[in-house]
TORLO-98057 format. One record per residue (C-alpha): x, y, z; residue in one letter. Coordinates in steps of 0.2 Angstrom, whole numbers, padded with zeros to 4 digits, always signed. Each point is the difference from the previous one (the first is absolute). Example, Ala and Ser with C-alpha at 12.3 -4.5 7.8 and 13.67 -1.06 7.14 Angstrom:
% TORLO-98057
+0062-0022+0039A;+0006+0017-0003S;
% end
This chain:
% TORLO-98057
-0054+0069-0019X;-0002+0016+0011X;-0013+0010-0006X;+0004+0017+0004X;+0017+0011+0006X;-0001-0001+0018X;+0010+0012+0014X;+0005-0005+0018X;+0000+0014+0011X;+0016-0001+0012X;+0002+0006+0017X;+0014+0003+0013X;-0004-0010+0017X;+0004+0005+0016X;+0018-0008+0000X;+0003+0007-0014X;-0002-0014-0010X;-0006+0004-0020X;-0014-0010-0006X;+0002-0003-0017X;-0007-0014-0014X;+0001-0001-0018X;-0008+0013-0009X;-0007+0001-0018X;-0004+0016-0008X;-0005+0006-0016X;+0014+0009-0005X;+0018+0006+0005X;-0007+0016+0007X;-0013-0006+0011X;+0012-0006+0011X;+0003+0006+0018X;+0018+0007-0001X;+0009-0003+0013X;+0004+0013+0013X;-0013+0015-0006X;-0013+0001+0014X;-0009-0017-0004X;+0000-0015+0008X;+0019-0009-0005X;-0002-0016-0013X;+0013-0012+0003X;+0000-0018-0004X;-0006-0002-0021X;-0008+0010-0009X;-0007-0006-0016X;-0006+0012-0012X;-0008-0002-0018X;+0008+0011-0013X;-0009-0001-0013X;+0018+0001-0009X;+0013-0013-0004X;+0008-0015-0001X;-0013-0008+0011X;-0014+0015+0005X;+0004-0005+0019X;+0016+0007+0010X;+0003+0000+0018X;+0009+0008+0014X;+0008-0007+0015X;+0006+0010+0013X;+0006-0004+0019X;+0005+0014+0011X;+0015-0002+0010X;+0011+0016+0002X;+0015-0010+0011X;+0009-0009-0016X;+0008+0009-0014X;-0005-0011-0014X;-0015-0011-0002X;-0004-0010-0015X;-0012-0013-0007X;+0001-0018-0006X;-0016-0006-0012X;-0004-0014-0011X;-0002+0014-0015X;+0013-0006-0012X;-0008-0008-0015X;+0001-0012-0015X;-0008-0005-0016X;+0001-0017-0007X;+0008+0007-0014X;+0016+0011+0009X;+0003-0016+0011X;+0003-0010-0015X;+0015+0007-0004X;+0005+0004+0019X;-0007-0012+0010X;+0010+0006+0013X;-0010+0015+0002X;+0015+0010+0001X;-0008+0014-0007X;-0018+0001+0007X;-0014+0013-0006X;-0002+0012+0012X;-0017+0008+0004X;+0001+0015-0009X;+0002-0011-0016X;-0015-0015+0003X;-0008-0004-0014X;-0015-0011+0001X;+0005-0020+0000X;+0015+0005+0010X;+0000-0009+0017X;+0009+0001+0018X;+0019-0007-0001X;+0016-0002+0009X;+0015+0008-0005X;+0009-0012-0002X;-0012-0012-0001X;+0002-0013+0013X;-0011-0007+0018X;+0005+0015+0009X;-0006+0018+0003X;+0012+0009-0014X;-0014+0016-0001X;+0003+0018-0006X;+0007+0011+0015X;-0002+0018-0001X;+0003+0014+0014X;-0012+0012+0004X;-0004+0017+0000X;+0000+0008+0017X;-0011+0017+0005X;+0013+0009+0012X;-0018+0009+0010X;-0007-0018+0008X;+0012-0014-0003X;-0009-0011-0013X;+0007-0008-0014X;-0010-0001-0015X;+0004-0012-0018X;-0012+0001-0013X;-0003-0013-0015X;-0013-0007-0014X;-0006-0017+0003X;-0011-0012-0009X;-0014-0009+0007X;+0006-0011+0014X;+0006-0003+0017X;+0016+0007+0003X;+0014-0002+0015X;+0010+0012+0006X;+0012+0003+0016X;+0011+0014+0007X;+0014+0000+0001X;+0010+0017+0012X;+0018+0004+0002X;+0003-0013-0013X;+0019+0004-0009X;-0001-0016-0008X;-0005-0001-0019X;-0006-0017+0001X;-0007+0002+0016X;+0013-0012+0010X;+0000+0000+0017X;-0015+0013+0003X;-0014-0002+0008X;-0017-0002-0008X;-0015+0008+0009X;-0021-0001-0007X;-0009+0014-0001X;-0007+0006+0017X;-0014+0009-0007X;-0006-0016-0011X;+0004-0014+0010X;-0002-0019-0006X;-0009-0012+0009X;+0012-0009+0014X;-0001-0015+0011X;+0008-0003+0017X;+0013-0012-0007X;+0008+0011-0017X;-0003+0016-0006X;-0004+0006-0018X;+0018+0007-0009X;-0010+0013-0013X;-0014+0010-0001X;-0014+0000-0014X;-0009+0012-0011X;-0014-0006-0013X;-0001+0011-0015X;-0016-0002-0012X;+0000-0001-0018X;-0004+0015-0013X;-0003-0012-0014X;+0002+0016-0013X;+0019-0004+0003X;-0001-0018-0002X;+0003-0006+0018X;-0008-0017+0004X;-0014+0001+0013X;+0007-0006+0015X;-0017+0004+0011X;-0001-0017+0007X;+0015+0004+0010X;-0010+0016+0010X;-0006+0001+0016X;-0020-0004+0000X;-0012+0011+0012X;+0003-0005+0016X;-0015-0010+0005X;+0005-0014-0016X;+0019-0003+0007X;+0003-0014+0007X;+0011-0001+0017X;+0021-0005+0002X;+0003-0008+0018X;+0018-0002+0007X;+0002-0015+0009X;+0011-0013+0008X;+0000-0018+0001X;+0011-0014+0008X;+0011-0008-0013X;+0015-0014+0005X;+0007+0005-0016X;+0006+0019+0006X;+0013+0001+0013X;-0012+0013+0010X;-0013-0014+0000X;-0011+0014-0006X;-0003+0006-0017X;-0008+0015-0009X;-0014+0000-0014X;-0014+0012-0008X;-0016-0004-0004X;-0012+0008-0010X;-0020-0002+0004X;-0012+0004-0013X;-0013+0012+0004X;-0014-0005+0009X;+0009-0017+0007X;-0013-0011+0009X;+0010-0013+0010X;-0020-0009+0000X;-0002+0001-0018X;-0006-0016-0005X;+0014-0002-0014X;+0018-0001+0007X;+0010+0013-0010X;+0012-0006-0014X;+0020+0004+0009X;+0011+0007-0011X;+0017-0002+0006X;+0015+0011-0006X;+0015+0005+0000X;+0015+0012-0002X;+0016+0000-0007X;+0017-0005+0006X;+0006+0013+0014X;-0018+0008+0003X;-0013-0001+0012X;-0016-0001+0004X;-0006+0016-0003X;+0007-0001-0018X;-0015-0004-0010X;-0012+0012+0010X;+0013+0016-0004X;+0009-0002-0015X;-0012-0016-0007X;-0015+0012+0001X;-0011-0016+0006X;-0012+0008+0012X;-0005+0012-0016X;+0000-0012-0013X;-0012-0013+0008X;-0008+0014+0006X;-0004+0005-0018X;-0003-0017-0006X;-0015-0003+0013X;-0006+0015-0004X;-0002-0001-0015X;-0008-0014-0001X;+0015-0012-0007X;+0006-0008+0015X;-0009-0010+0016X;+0007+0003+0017X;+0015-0008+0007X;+0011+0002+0016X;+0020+0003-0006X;+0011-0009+0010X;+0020+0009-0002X;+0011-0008+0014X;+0016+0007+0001X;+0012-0013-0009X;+0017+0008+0006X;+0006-0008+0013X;-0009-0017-0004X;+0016-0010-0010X;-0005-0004-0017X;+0000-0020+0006X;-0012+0004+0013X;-0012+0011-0008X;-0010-0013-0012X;-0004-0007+0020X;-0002+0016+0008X;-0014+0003-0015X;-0007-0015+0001X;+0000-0007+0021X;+0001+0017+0005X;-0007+0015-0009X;-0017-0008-0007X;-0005-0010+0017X;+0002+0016+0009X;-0010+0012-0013X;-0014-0016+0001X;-0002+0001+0018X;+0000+0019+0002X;-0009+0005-0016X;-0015-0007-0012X;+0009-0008-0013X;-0002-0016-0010X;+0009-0015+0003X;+0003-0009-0016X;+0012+0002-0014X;-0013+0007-0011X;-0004+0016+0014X;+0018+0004-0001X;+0013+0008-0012X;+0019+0004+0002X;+0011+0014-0008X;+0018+0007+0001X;+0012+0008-0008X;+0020-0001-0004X;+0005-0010+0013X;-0015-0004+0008X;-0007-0004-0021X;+0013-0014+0005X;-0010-0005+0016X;-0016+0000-0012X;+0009-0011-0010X;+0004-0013+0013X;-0018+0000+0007X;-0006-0002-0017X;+0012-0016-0006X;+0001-0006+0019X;-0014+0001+0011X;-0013+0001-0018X;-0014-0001+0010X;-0002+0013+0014X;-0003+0014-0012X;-0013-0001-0013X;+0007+0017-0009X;+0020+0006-0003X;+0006+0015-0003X;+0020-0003-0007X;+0007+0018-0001X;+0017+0005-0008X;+0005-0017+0010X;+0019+0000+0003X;+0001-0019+0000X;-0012-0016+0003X;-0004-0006-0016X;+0003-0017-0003X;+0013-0005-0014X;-0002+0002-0021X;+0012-0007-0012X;+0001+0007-0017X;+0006-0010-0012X;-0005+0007-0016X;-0006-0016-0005X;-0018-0006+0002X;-0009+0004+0018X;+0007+0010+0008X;+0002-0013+0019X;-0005+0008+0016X;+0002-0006+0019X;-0013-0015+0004X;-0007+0013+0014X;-0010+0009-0015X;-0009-0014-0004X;-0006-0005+0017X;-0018-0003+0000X;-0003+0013+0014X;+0008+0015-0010X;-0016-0002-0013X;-0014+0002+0014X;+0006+0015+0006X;-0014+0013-0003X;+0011+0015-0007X;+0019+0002-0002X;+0006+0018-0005X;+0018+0003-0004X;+0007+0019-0004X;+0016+0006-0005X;+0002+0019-0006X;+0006+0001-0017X;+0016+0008+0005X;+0003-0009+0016X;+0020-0004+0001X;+0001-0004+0018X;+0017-0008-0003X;-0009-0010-0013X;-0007-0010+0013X;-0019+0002-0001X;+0000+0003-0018X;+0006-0019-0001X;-0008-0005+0013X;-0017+0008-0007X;+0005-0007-0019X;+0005-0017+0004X;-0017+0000+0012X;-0009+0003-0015X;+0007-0013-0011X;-0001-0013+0013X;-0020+0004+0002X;-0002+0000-0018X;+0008-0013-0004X;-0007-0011+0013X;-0019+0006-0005X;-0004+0010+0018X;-0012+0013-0001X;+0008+0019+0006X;-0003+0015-0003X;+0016+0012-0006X;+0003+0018+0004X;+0012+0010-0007X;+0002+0020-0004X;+0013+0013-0001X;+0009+0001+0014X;+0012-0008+0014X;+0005-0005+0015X;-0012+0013+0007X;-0016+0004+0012X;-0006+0010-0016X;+0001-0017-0007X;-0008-0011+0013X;-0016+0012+0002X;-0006-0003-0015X;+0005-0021+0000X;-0011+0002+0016X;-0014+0010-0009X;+0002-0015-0014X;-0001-0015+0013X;-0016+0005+0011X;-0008+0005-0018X;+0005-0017-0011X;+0004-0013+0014X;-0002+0002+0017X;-0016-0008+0007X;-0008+0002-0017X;+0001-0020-0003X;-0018-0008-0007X;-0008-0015-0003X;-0011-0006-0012X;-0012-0015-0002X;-0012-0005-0015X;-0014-0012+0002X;-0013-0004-0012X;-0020-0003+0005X;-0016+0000-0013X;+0002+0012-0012X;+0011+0012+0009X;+0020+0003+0005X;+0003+0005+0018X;+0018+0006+0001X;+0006+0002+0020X;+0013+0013+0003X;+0008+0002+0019X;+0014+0008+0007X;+0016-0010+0004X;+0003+0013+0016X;-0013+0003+0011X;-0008+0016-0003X;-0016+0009+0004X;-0004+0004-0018X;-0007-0012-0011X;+0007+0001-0020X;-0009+0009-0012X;+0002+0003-0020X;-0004-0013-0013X;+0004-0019-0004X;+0000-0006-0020X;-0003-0017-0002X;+0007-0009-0013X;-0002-0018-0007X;+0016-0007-0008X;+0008+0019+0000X;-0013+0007-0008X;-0012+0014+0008X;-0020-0005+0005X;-0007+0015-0003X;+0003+0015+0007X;+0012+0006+0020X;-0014-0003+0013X;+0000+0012+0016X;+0006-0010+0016X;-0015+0001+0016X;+0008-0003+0015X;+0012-0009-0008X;-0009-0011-0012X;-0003+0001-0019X;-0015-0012-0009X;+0001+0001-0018X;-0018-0008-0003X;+0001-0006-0021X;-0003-0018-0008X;+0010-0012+0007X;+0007-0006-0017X;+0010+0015-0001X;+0014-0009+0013X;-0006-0019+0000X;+0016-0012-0002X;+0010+0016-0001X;+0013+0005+0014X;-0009+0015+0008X;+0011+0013+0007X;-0006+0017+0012X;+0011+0014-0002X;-0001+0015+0013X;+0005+0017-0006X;+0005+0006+0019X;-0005+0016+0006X;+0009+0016+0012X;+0004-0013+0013X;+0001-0016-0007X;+0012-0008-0014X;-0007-0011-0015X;-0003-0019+0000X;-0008-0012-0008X;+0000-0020-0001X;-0008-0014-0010X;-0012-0011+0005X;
% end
């Protein structure tokens, strides 16, 4: 949550060259207008209003005075979970002007593809620069520009990111739109998306752009990001849990440290005390055939980030996620190499899921490859879909029949869902709800019984540096002895008369805490 306004002062260099950043001010007036004596803003400018829809509006502009028309494509077209239930289709999207809390970011028409508002914009004849202005709820937003562009949807032209707020590259592929983060004035009802702002410098964590040999690219070279968390320690005495994930189908590797906002959400998560520290592996899966890359993840990606960077080894060190196409690739890895991973993040998957047969009679039957005894000793499967995701059908199936086939087969998952579609919008906050519910948050806990006392024994399934904390209950035949006793350094002792649990089945049940999930077994 950012404490207070702030202003970046913005200079000309000597190549003429404007410096620019995002800028938040307290009110519309207390920006720098452009072209009167002070130092030129371009790039966004974010200001709080005070004033409605959403108390937050920003300015983009991008000076250019060659072209004769410039305008702007962003993910500002939005939905509610009531307009989409009689047009599903999105076909006529909320605009900014009329958000109204609960709305969310939406295609128009909604499908897996960047159908967002356009809108041209204003240009000041004196220096050149192109200015649009609009209200926008908490949130990260994209935006590109678009000049000399006759088209109305945009076919054929050119799409450039904003030079003055440039997204974070790597050798290999080159972001497609910019971002702007817009906090929340909750007096208008926008939901606090704080967790998706930058933190002070010394807290972030560091992107690296690499490459590394693969057989399975035709360059015999491929590209990936990864993230380091602050402080990295390749000594540490723990290895680092490796969280490997990936884009969706026709992106890159830059995807999910632009538009996925991954550097600033586990940047929050850390520091706030509700996530331990990772290193992020995102290779770039383009370019990799879909029947190749299970491999390339597996003989390729992880024996390369093991011998260049301080990361467990085991199954239960690591974790896998995708989306859309790549959801698909999570899915194979999940049903077909079970074991690599000991967390899945299935997101929006296009395909993968194995085979259910409804009936309407009795049990519903599901493909054997639910049942398999691997599938229940995975540590944390989460599977998402956004409420409104249409994606040709495809991943709403997909995601549905998943479901079904996990239920019905008695695997443990954790299901996301929430307004919203085939989106980055979307996928932030499916991230936000993976590192905070499954990823590397997996327990285990062990009751054994001495004189006169319980001693309850709760570890951490991944290995991490801090031990679990909060309180165990222990129960005799389900029912409570006594009252939750704190945990101290990762054992309880409930100390009471034994008869309280003698010839009875004696379970310990862990709350869980900021890092760590529930458990609980019987002894």
């Amino acid at each position: 949550m950012l404490a207070s306004p702030r202003r970046t002062v913005l200079a000309v260099t000597a190549t003429g060259v404007l410096i620019a950043a995002t800028v938040l001010t307290t009110s519309a007036n207390a920006e720098t207008p452009a072209g009167k004596g002070s130092a030129l803003v371009l790039g966004p400018t974010v200001t709080h209003t005070g004033k409605g829809p959403t108390g937050y509006q920003v300015t983009f502009r991008v000076k250019d005075a060659s072209v004769a028309s410039m305008r702007i494509r962003g993910t500002w077209t939005f939905a509610s979970s009531a307009s989409t239930s009689t047009d599903p289709t999105n076909a006529a999207p909320v605009a900014a002007a009329d958000w109204q809390p609960g709305d969310f970011p939406l295609q128009s028409p909604n499908q897996p593809s960047e159908n967002w508002a356009v809108a041209s914009m204003k240009k000041d004849a004196k220096n050149g620069v192109w200015s649009y202005t609009v209200p926008l709820p908490s949130g990260t937003f994209d935006y590109q520009f678009y000049a000399d562009c006759a088209s109305a949807t945009l076919s054929g032209c050119t799409a450039s990111t904003d030079p003055a707020n440039p997204a974070w590259n790597t050798t290999g592929s080159a972001a497609v739109y910019s971002q702007v983060y817009v906090p929340s004035d909750k007096k208008f009802g926008t939901t606090d998306q704080s967790w998706q702002a930058d933190v002070p410098a010394y807290r972030r964590g560091k992107l690296t752009a690499l490459d590394y040999p693969t057989a399975n690219a035709t360059s015999g070279s491929n590209q990936m990001a990864v993230y380091t968390p602050p402080g990295y320690d390749p000594d540490r005495s723990e290895p680092y849990p490796v969280f490997v994930l990936s884009h969706g189908g026709g992106e890159n590797e830059v995807a999910w440290s632009t538009r996925g906002r991954l550097e600033q959400i586990v940047d929050n998560l850390m520091a706030d005390g509700r996530m331990q520290p990772a290193v992020i592996v995102m290779p770039r899966g383009t370019g990799v055939s879909s029947a190749a890359y299970t491999a390339e993840i597996t003989d390729t990606v992880l024996p390369y980030v093991e011998r260049h960077y301080h990361v467990g080894t085991s199954a239960a060190d690591r974790a896998f996620a995708g989306t859309s196409a790549y959801g698909t690739q999570a899915n194979n890895l999940l049903f077909k190499d079970t074991t690599t991973f000991g967390y899945y993040g299935v997101w929006s998957p296009a395909a993968g899921a194995p085979a259910v047969t409804v009936t309407g009679t009795g049990n519903t039957p599901i493909d054997p490859a639910y049942t398999a005894d691997d599938l229940k000793k995975v540590l944390g499967i989460h599977l998402a879909i956004g409420q409104q995701d249409t994606g040709g059908n495809a991943p709403m199936m997909t995601a549905t029949t998943e479901r079904e086939g996990l239920i019905n087969a008695g695997v443990p998952f954790t299901y996301y869902t929430a307004g919203g579609g085939h989106t980055w919008s979307f996928w932030q906050n499916t991230l936000y709800d993976f590192l905070t519910r499954v990823g590397f948050r997996a327990t285990t806990t062990a009751v054994t019984t001495g004189s006169g006392k319980l001693i309850a024994t709760v570890a951490a399934a991944t290995t991490e540096p801090a031990t679990p904390s909060g309180t165990v209950q222990f129960q005799a035949d389900g029912v409570d002895i006594g009252k939750p006793v704190k945990l101290h350094g990762g054992t309880a002792v409930l100390r009471a008369d034994a008869s309280a649990w003698s010839g009875k089945t004696v379970t310990a049940v862990y709350s869980g805490d900021d890092l760590y999930n529930s458990s609980s077994t019987a002894g």
